[in-house]
C-alpha positions, 0 to 999 in steps of 0.5 A: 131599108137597113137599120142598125141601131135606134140612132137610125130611126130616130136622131133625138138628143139621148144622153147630153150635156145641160149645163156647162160646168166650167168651173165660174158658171153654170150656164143651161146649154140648149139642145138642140142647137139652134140656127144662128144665121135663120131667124126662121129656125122654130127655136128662134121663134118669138115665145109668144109665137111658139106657144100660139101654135103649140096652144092650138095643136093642144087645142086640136087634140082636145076637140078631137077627144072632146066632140067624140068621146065627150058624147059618152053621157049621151050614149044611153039617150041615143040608144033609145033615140035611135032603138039600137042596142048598146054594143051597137050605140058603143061603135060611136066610139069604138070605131073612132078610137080604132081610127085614132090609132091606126092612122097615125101611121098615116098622118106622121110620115105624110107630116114629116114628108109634106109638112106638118102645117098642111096636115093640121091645115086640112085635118082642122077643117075636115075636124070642123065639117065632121062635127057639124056633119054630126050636129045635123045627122038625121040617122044614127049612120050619119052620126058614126059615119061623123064620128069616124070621120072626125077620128080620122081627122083627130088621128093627126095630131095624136103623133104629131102634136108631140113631134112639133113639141120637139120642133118648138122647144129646147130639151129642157122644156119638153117635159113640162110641155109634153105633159100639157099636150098629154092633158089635152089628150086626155082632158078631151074624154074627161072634161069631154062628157063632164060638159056633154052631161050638163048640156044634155040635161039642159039641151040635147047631144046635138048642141054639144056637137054645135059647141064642138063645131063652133071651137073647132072652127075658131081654132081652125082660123088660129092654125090657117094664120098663126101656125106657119111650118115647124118642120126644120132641117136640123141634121146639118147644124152640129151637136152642141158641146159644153165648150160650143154650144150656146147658151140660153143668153146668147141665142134670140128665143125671147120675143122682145129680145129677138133682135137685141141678142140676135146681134150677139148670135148671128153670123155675116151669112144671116138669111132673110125672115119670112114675111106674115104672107110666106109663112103662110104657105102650105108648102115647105119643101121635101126632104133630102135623102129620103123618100115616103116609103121610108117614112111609112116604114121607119116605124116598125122596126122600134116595136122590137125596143123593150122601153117601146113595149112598155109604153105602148102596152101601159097606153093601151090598158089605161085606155081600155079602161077608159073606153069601157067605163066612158061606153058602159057607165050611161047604160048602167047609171041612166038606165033603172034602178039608179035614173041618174041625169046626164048631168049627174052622170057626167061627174064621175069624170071629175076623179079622172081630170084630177088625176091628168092634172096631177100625172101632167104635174108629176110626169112633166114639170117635176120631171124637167125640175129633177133632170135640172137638179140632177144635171148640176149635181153629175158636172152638167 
């Protein structure tokens, strides 16, 4: 498999063009383009659809976090539940967040190769199982083995999530969307073991894991029903031009306004929308011109790319910190000479949701405002 640049590992929009700037309008050109002859190009979606299936990808992503790293007030009570010592109470999340990551590189080329919808499909039951696996766990074993198995399911979305933000939205709303699907990420180990502590105190780790149970379940139904494939094969429409490309009145993208602006966008070739039963299906069919192996492999080369190397160092270390403090604060806060409560425990978080709230803020939607401004400013 030969690579020659990053345009052959992946085809996003790099530098482009966002307004038109042809003299009497300044009209926001969508990037990418969307299909005017398929009313099932994702892009052509109902905004209430897009934001049912991107809502419960988020969904996902939090429970993922939430059910597992949210037991971390819950740690120095299990340690003396089941008389283990803290380096062995810290493997619940320990070996489940090795598993978040290393399955990624399972998850994404199976997603991209089969469909992303019978991966979220089938990570969202085993999701669901796992946690009332590890509400009924009798033994400390049972629950690891929960946690583990859970993560494994999680992995999917950590990866993914982002890639059905690309499948769903134009260039110019990713960013505001991808810093909420980055809240979820981590709001699940923030917001996580600020609930957890409350519900200790008041119960035991076990309706935590109930309540992880019940949520996951619910938001399970959401994908099986409302979240049809988002894959979409785009790399035969071609680039949008300033003079070609259409703008945001002219393409279907509104809910309401499908049909109306439809008749403005779409050609004599215009293809037949699926039906609620066929957007259901788990298959999609395969790519062209590729094969699995590829896809297993397509992602090593980018670890050469310095702008790939600071993100997932910068991610790796802000996570580090993470993880030590969600293991280690029970042990020390709980434990004598301080005999905090689980519930008082659990607001040490509440500094770090303010900060996902502010960094979801300041990397998302202030950035897609500035990459507006600035594009008017340099001629589109």
């Amino acid at each position: 498999m030969h690579f020659t640049s990053l345009a052959s590992l992946d085809h996003s929009e790099g530098t482009v063009q966002l307004h038109s700037n042809n003299g009497t309008s300044n009209d926001l050109i969508l990037h990418p383009a969307p299909n005017p002859n398929d009313p099932n190009d994702p892009l052509r979606w109902p905004r209430w659809k897009k934001h049912v299936c991107f809502a419960s990808v988020c969904a996902f992503t939090f429970l993922a976090n939430f059910g597992i790293g949210g037991l971390g007030p819950a740690f120095y009570g299990l340690s003396l539940e089941f008389e283990k010592t803290q380096t062995e109470t810290s493997a619940l999340l320990l070996w489940p967040i090795l598993t978040f990551g290393l399955f990624n590189f399972l998850w994404v080329p199976l997603g991209n190769y089969f469909g992303k919808r019978p991966v979220f499909v089938f990570c969202s039951l085993l999701l669901s199982v796992c946690y009332l696996w590890g509400a009924l766990a009798q033994s400390f074993r049972s629950l690891l083995w929960s946690n583990i198995i859970g993560a494994f399911a999680g992995a999917s979305t950590e990866a993914l999530g982002a890639a059905i933000v690309n499948d769903l939205y134009f260039l110019h709303e990713r960013g505001n969307l991808m810093g909420v699907y980055m809240n979820s990420i981590s709001g699940g180990n923030t917001v996580g073991p600020l609930i957890c502590g409350f519900i200790i105190t008041s119960y035991s780790w076990r309706v935590h894991k109930w309540l992880s149970f019940a949520l996951t379940a619910a938001n399970f139904l959401v994908v099986l029903f409302l979240c049809p494939e988002t894959r979409y094969a785009r790399s035969d429409l071609a680039s949008p031009t300033a003079s070609s490309a259409p703008s945001l009145d002219s393409v279907p993208i509104e809910g309401q306004d499908v049909e109306k602006s439809a008749k403005i966008a779409v050609h004599d070739t215009q293809l037949p929308k699926k039906s609620f039963v066929q957007d259901l299906s788990l298959w999609s069919g395969q790519p062209k011109n590729t094969n699995l192996l590829n896809l297993f492999l397509r992602p090593f080369p980018m670890i050469v790319y310095p702008a790939v190397i600071f993100s997932f160092l910068g991610y790796a270390v802000s996570l580090a910190w993470v993880v030590a403090i969600n293991i280690l604060n029970s042990f020390v806060l709980q434990a004598p000479p301080y005999n905090w409560k689980p519930s008082i425990n659990g607001l040490i978080n509440i500094p770090g949701l303010i900060g996902n709230l502010f960094g979801a803020w300041a990397g998302g939607w202030l950035v897609d405002r500035y990459s507006d401004y600035r594009s008017k400013k340099n001629a589109g």
